[in-house]
N, C-alpha and C positions, 0 to 999 in steps of 0.2 A: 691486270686481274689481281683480286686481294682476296684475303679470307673474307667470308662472309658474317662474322661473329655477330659485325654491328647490325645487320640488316633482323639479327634475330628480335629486336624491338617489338614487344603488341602492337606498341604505336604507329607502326607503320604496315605490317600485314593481318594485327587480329591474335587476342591470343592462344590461337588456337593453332596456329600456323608456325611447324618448328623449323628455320631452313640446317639446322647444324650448326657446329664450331669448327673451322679451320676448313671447311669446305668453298670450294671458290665456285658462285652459282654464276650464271650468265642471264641477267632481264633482259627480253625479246619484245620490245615495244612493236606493234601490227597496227598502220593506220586503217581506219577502215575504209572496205573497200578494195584492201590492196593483194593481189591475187596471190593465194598459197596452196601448192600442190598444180594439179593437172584441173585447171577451169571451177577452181573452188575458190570464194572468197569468205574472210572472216570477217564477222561484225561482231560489234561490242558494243549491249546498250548498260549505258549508265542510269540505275535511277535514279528519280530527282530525289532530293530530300525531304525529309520525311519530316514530322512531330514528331519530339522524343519525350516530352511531360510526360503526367499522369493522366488518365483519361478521369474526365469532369463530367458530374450530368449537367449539362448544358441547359435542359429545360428546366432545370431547377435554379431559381434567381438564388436563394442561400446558398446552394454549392458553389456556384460559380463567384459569389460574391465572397466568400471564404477563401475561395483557391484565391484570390485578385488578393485579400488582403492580407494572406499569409505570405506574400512578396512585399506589403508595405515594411518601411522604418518607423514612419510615423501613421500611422490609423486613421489618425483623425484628417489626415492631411484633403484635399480635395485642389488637383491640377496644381502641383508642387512646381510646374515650369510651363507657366500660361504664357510666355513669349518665347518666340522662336530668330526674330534680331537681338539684338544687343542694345545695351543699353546706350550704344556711340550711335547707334541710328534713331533709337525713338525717342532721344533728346531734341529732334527739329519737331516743329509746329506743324501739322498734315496741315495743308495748304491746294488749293485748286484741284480738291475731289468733292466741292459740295452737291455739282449734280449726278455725281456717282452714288455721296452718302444717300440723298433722296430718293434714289431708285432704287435700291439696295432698301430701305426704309418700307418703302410701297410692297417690295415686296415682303418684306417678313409681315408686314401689317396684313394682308391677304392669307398669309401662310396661317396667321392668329386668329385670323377672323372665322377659320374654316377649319380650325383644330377641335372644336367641339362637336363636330360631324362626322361621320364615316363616307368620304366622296367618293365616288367610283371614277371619275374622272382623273389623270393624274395629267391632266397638262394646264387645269386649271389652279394646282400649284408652283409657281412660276418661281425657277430658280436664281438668284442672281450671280454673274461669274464677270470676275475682272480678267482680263484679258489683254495685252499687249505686248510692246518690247521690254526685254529684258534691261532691266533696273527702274522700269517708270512707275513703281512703288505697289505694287501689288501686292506684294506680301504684308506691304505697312498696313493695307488697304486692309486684312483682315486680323492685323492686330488691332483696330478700331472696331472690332465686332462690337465688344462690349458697349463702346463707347454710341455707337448706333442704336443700341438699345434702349440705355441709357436716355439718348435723346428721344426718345421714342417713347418716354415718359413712363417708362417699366421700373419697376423697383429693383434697383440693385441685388437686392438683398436675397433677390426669387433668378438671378440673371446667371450663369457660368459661362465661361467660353473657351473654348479648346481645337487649336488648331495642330490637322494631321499632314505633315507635310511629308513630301514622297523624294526628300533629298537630303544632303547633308548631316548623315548618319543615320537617314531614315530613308537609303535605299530599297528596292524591292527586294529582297530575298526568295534564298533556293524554295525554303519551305511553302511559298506564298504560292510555288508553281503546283500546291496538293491539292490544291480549294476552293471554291465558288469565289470572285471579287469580292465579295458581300462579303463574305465569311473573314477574309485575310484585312479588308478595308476593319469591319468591326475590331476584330482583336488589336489592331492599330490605334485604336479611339478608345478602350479599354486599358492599352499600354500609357496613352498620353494621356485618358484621364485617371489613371490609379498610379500608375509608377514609375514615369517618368522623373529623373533628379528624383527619384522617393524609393527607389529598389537598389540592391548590390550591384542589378547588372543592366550591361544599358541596352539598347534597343536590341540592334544585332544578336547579343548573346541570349538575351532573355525568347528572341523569338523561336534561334535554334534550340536552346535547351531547356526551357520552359513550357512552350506550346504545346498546349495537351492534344495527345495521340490523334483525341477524337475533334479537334479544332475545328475541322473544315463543316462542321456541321451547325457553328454557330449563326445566329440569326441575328439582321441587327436589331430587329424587335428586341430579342434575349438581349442582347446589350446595351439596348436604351431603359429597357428596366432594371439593369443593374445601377446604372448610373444614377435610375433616380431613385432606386432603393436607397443609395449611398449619400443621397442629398437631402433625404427628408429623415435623416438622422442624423440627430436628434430636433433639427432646428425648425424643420415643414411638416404639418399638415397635410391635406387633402389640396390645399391652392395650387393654380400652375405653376411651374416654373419654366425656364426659358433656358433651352441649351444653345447657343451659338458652336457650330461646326464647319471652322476653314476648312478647307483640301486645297493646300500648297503643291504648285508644281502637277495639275492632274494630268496632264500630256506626258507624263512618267509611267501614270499607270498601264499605261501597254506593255510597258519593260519586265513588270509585276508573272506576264507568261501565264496567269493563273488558265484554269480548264472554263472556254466558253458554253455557257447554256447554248448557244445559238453560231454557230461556223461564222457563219455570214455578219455577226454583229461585233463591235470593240468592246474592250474591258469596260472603258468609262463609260460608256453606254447601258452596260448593264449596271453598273456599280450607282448612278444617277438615274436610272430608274426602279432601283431598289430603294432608293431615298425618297424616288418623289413615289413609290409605293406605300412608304410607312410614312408620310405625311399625311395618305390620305386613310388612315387606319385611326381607329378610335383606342388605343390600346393600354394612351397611358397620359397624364395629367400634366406629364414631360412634355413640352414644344420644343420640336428639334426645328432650328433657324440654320440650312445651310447656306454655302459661298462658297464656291472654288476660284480658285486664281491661278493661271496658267499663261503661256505665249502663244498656244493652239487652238483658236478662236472654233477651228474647223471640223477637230477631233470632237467639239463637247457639243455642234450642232444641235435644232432643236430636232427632234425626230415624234414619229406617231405616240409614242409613249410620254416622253415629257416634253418642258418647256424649260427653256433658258431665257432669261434678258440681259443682253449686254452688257457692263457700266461703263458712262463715258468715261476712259481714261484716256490724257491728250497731256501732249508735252508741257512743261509748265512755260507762262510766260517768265519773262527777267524780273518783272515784278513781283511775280507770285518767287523766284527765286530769293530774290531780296528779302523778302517776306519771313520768309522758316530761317533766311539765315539772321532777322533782326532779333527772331523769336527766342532766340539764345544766347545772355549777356556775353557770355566766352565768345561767339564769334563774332558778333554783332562789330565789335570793334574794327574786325577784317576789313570790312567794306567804306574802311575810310580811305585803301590802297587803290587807287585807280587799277591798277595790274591786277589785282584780282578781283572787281568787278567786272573788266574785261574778259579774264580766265573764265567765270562764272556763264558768263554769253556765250564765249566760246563751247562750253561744255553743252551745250541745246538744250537746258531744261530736262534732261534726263536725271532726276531726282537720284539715283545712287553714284552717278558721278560727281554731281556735286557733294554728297557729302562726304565721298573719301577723298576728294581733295581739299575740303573744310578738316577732314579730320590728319589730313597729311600738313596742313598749315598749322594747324593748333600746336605741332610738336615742334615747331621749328618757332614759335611764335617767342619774342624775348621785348620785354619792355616795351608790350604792346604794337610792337611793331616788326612785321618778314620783310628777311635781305631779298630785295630783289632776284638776288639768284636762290634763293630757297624759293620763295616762289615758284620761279620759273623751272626748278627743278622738280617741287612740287606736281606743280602742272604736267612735267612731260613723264613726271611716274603714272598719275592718272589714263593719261593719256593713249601709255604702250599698254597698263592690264586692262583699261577697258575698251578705250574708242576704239583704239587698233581690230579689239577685237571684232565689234562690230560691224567696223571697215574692211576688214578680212573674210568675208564669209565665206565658205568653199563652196555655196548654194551659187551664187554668180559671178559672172568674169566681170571685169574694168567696161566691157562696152552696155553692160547692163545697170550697171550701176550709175552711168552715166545718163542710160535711161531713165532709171529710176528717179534722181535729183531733176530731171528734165518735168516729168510730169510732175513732181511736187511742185513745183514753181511756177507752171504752164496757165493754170489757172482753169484746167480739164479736169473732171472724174472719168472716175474706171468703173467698170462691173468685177467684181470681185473672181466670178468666172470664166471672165476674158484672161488673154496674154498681155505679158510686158513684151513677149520678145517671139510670139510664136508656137514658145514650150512653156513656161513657166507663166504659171497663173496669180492673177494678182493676192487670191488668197493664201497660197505656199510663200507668198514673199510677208506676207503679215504673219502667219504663222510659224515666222522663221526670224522674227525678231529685226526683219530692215525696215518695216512701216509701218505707219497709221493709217485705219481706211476709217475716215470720219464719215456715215451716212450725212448727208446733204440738204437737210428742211426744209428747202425749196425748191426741191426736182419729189415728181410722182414716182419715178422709175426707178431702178437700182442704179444710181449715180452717187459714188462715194469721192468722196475728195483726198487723195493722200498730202500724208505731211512724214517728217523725216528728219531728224536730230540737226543741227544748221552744222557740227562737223563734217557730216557727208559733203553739202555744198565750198566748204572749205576747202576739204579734202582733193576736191576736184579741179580746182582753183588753183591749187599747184602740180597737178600732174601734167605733166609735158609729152605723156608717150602716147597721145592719141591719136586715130586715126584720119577721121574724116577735118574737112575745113569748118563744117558745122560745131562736131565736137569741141575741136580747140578752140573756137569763136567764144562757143560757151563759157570754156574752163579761164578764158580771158576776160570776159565778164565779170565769173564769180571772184579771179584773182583783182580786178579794178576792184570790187565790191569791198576787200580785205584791205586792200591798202590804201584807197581812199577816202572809205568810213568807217572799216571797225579799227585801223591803226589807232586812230584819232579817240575813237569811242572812251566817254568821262574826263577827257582833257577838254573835250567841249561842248558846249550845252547840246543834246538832241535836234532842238531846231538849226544851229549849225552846222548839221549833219543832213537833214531835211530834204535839201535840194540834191545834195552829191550821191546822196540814197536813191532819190526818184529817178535820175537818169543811169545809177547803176542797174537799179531796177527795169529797165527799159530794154537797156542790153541785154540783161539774163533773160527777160521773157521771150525778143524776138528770138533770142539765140536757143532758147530752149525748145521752141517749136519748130525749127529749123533742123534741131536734132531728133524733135519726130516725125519731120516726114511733111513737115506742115509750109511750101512755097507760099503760098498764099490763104490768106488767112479773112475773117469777117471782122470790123470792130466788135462786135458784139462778144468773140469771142477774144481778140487780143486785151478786152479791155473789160471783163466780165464785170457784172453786177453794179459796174458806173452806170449811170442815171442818163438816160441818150431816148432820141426820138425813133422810132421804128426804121425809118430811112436811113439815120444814121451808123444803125448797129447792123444794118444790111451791107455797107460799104464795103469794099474786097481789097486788099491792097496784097502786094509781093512784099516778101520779106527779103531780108538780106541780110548778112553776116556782121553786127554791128558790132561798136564800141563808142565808152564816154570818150569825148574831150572837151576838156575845159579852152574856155576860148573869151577871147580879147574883147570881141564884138559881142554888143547888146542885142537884143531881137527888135525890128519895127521897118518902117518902111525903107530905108537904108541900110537896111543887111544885106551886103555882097552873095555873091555864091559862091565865093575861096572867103574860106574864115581864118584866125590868126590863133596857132596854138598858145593859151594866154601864158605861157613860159620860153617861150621860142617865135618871138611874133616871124621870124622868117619861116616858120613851118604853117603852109597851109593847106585846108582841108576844102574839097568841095561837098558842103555837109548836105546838098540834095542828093547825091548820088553816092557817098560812097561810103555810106552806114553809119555815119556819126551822129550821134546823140549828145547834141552840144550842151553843155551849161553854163551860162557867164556868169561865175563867181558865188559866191559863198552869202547870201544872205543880201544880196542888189537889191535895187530898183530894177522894175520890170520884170518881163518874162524869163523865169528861171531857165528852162528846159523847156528846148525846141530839136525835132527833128523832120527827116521828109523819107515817106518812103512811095512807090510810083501804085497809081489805082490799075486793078486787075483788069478793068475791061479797057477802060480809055488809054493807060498810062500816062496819062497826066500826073503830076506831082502833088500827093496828099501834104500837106505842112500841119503836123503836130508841134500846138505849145501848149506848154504845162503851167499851167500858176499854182501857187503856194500860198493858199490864203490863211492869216495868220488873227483873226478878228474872232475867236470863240467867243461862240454865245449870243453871237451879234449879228449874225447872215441870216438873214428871210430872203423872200424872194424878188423882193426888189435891189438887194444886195447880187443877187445873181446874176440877172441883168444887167446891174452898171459892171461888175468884175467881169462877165463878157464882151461887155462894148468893149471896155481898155483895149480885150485881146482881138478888137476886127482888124488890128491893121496886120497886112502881108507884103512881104519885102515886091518893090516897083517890078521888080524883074521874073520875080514869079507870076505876078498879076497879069503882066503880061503873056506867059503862057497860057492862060488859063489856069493856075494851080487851085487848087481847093483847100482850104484852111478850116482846121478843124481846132476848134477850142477847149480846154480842160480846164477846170477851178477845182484844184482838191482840198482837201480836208475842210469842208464848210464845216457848218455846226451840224446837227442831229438831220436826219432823214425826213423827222415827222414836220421842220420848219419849212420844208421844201414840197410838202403834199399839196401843195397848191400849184405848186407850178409846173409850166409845162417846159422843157427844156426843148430852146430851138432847133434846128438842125444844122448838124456839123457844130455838134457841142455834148460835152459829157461831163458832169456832175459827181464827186464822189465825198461822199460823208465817211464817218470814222463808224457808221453802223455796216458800212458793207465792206471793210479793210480787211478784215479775215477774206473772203472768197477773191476779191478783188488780187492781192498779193500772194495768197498762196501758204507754204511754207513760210514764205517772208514777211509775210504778217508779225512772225514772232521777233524781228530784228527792233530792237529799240528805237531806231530812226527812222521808222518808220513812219511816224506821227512826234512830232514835237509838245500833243499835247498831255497833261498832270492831269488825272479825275483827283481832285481831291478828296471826294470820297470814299475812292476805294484806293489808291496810290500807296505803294510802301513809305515807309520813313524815310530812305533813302532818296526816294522821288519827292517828298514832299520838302526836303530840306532847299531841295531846290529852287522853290518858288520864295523863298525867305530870304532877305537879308540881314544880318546881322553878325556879330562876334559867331565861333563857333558853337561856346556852350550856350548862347543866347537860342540860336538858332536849333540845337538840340533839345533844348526845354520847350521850344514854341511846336516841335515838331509832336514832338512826345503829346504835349497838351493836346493838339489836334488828333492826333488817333485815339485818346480815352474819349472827347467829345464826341468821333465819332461810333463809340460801342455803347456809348448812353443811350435809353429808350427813346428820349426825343430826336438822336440819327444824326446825320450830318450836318452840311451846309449847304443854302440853296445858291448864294450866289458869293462876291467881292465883297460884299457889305457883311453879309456875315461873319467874316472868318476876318476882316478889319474891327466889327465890334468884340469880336470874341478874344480877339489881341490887347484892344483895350481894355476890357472887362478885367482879362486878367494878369494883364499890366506886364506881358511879355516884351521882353526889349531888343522885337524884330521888324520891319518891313514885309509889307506882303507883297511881290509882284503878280499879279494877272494875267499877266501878255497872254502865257502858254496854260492857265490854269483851266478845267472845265468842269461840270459839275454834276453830269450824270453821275448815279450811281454805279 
């Protein structure tokens, strides 16, 4: 016990409050609830805090627009801190959001078209909200506001944009918990459009000690007419103008606590239909253009009062990767390192992990060139503050996640409403930052396709503490998938990779369906959206717990049933029976990838071979037929059981050269238009397809198809991306892009083998 001199402080009890000098008091902390006396218990309510400003008429646009600028520095200023990243992120090139920008476009054009009326409908204001896992660029997404606008053929000059984000020093506060969402959202958009970087005090401090008493009463009507009080002075007119309004982070706003109009309804629910309310009001010559961006698809639902639309946001491909990283001379250099366009892959096209590990190379960067071990130390700093995190969710255990990866690769959708596991629904796993639920174009039904960072499948690849023989089958799969084609990955060409891909790929899918449950399976569904005859996609076979091996022996009529592991010919395999997914060698003659698994009803022996057909551009459909005859022969020994031989030609040319044909039975067909659904997640692996579009190919991809010196081949590359952003577009075929070599007397070779020409 001590005197209590010091405790006499205002600061700490009020000053009004004297406890004495040299007096020793005792503080008696009572939690509540905790019983004192004979059956008496004490409570203690705190209240929330309060506004402590000056009280403002609020209905009055000149008062309220006074009180705002008697916090400015500068008067004149207008959104003194219009970005919310930094300038290390919005240095990369936005890359693979154009059909987000477009829909996102649609809708503010509807929003404009209908701002001259007073609508009483408000769902015919259609919101747009980006949505996904956490770093796949959402936020970049609505620092592009302007820039949408922009293209949207608006005059800059009439355009502002001002995004209200609900994080990173723009948490919710105490006081927010006095007042209507509306009213605390406003003052918010108030702060970031007047004072933000433009006042003595920053967010926090300005809202407890500034926010006038009577705050909670504002409208956001009231503070769209301030704003445009504030914009048509001196420089506008009567004409419209166009405000763009992000909300960063809106799955926060619940944390906000504010008092609900309605028990039963969310904050962001009321707070989104107080917006899509004042879009449909005639009130002011202001076009407010919102977008929220959030990870909680499920919180901003559409509901009877307004409307939301989606924007597709989806992992980037390596190309669209390569892409934002050419976009920027500083890094562009990077990607001459094979190790870090490996890292790059590795990291799944989640856009903000690439670029803190672009911006953790940059510092280690000397003479053009990272030590390998910076690099790689690079890499594993990225790797523990984000993937890890990712990978860690406390939302599922190890056996869920294993789920999880299983249907992203299975080649199945989910109903968002359905279970992964029983309990947890597919949309709590989307709005919890593990997935992508991509709706699906070609189903009528609620059938979404999940996809999922390619670390996760990695990640699994090396875990050893699993349970079931399914599981571990699997994680042996995706670990072959690592060491036999992404080890390799830019030490050599893609099509090199081609084959050892398709039969890894083979393994993960039996193996993935095997970890859900799935014994026996249809073609139609082990081998989706491949091009097969009604009989054939009805076929039933059993699965079994597979794996590659590479092997000695060719496929044709004289393939044994013990095959010879091709690094150990004394190791052999009986590949009809005991789950091997054989591939003889790296770029042969003949049938790549062959295996056998046994038919559901008869158990006869099905024989899958895989061809790899490498002729872009050039398959019609009498190509299809002679590239299945090669594949009728089946080894003597199965023929004689009766086995059933079933035939695959992948990667032909385009879908539409094959509309004519009818594909025979016990044969299946796959073009590079049905690779997305067909592979899944692994669509996004580079080796997937061996072929270059050179129309739409990064630089890095395009360097490829060139021979010559290095800076020869940099110049020819370069030359070919500005020919293709010229009005007259790309190249339709070999001939082109040979004339256009000559024309401008670059000093490279063109290869074609792998080159293709769609757009």
């Amino acid at each position: 016990m001590r005197a209590s001199w010091k405790l006499s402080k205002p600061t700490l009890f009020g000053p009004d409050v004297s406890l004495g000098e040299g007096v020793v008091h005792v503080l008696v902390v009572v939690p509540v609830g905790a019983g004192v006396g004979v059956g008496q218990d004490v409570s203690m309510d705190v209240p929330a805090a309060v506004p402590m400003g000056p009280n403002v008429n609020l209905s009055s646009c000149e008062d309220l627009f006074a009180f705002l600028e008697n916090d400015m520095i500068n008067k004149e200023a207008i959104v003194s801190r219009p970005h919310i990243l930094g300038a290390d992120s919005l240095q990369f090139q936005l890359v693979g959001r154009e059909k987000a920008l477009m829909k996102t476009a649609k809708c503010f054009l509807n929003i404009i078209a209908r701002s001259g009326t007073a609508s009483t409908d408000r769902t015919e204001q259609v919101v747009p909200v980006c949505s996904g896992i956490s770093g796949l660029g959402k936020t970049r997404m609505l620092e592009e506001g302007g820039t949408i606008l922009q293209e949207m053929g608006l005059d800059p000059d009439h355009v502002v944009r001002v995004i209200v984000p609900y994080y990173n020093g723009f948490s919710p506060q105490p006081v927010e918990e006095t007042m209507p969402i509306a009213a605390s959202f406003s003052w918010r958009l108030l702060y970031r459009f007047f004072l933000d970087k433009n006042c003595a005090l920053a967010f926090e401090e300005w809202f407890n000690s500034r926010l006038p008493r009577n705050g909670g009463r504002l409208t956001l009507s009231n503070a769209i007419k301030v704003i445009d009080r504030k914009l048509r002075r001196p420089v506008h007119g009567k004409e419209k103008l166009y405000l763009f309004v992000g909300v960063d982070e809106y799955q926060k706003i619940e944390k906000v606590n504010a008092p609900r109009s309605d028990p039963d309804s969310s904050l962001l629910g009321e707070l989104v239909e107080a917006i899509a309310a004042f879009l449909c009001t005639k009130s002011s010559n202001l076009v407010v253009l919102p977008m929220f961006a959030g990870t909680d698809l499920g919180v901003i639902a559409n509901s009877l009062n307004y409307v939301t639309e989606r924007l597709p946001m989806t992992l980037l491909t390596l190309d669209q990767v390569f892409t934002f990283v050419e976009s920027n001379a500083d890094f562009a250099i990077l990607l001459r390192q094979s190790q870090i366009r490996r890292h790059l892959f590795m990291l799944g096209g989640v856009p903000r992990w690439v670029v803190e590990y672009l911006l953790e190379l940059r510092s280690c960067l000397q003479g053009g060139v990272v030590s390998l071990e910076n690099i790689n130390n690079c890499y594993d700093d990225v790797w523990t503050n984000f993937v890890d995190y990712y990978l860690r969710s406390p939302l599922v255990d190890l056996q869920t996640l294993v789920r999880l990866a299983a249907f992203a690769v299975s080649g199945f959708t989910v109903n968002p409403f359905s279970t992964i596991d029983g309990r947890l629904e597919w949309s709590r796993l989307r709005d919890s930052s593990l997935c992508l639920l991509s709706p699906r174009a070609s189903s009528n039904c609620v059938a979404y396709d999940v996809r999922v960072p390619y670390p996760l499948l990695a990640n699994i690849g090396f875990t050893k503490t699993l349970a079931t023989r399914a599981e571990q089958a699997f994680a042996t799969a995706l670990n072959d998938m690592s060491e036999m084609v992404d080890s390799t990955m830019f030490a050599l060409q893609s099509w090199q990779s081609w084959e050892m891909f398709g039969a890894c790929f083979y393994a993960v899918r039996i193996n993935a369906l095997l970890v859900l449950g799935h014994s026996t399976v249809k073609l139609g569904d082990l081998l989706p959206s491949a091009r097969m005859s009604e009989e054939t996609r009805h076929i039933s076979v059993k699965l079994v717990p597979s794996r590659v091996v590479q092997c000695a022996e060719a496929f044709g009529s004289l393939t044994p049933q013990l095959i010879s592991n091709k690094f150990n010919q004394q190791e052999k395999y009986n590949w009809t029976s005991s789950g091997c997914i054989a591939v003889n060698g790296d770029g042969e003659a003949g049938v790549d990838i062959f295996f056998a698994l046994n038919d559901a009803v008869t158990d006869n022996v099905v024989v899958f071979v895989d061809q790899r057909k490498r002729q872009f551009g050039k398959f019609q459909p009498c190509h299809a037929k002679e590239y299945l005859g090669k594949l009728s022969v089946c080894p003597k020994f199965l023929v004689a059981l009766g086995a059933r031989l079933v035939r695959g030609v992948l990667n032909c040319d385009s879908l539409s050269n094959l509309a004519t044909y009818d594909v025979p039975d016990d044969c299946f067909l796959l073009s590079p238009d049905e690779s997305e659904q067909f592979y899944g997640t692994l669509a996004y692996h580079p080796a997937c397809t061996p072929s270059i579009s050179v129309n739409s190919a990064c630089k890095t991809a395009l360097k490829s198809l060139l021979r010559g010196t290095l800076k020869a081949v940099d110049e020819a590359a370069e030359a070919i991306l500005t020919k293709r952003n010229e009005p007259s577009g790309g190249f339709s075929n070999s001939e082109d892009v040979r004339s256009f070599i000559k024309f401008k007397r670059l000093k490279v070779d063109f290869d074609d083998e792998y080159a293709e020409f769609q757009s």
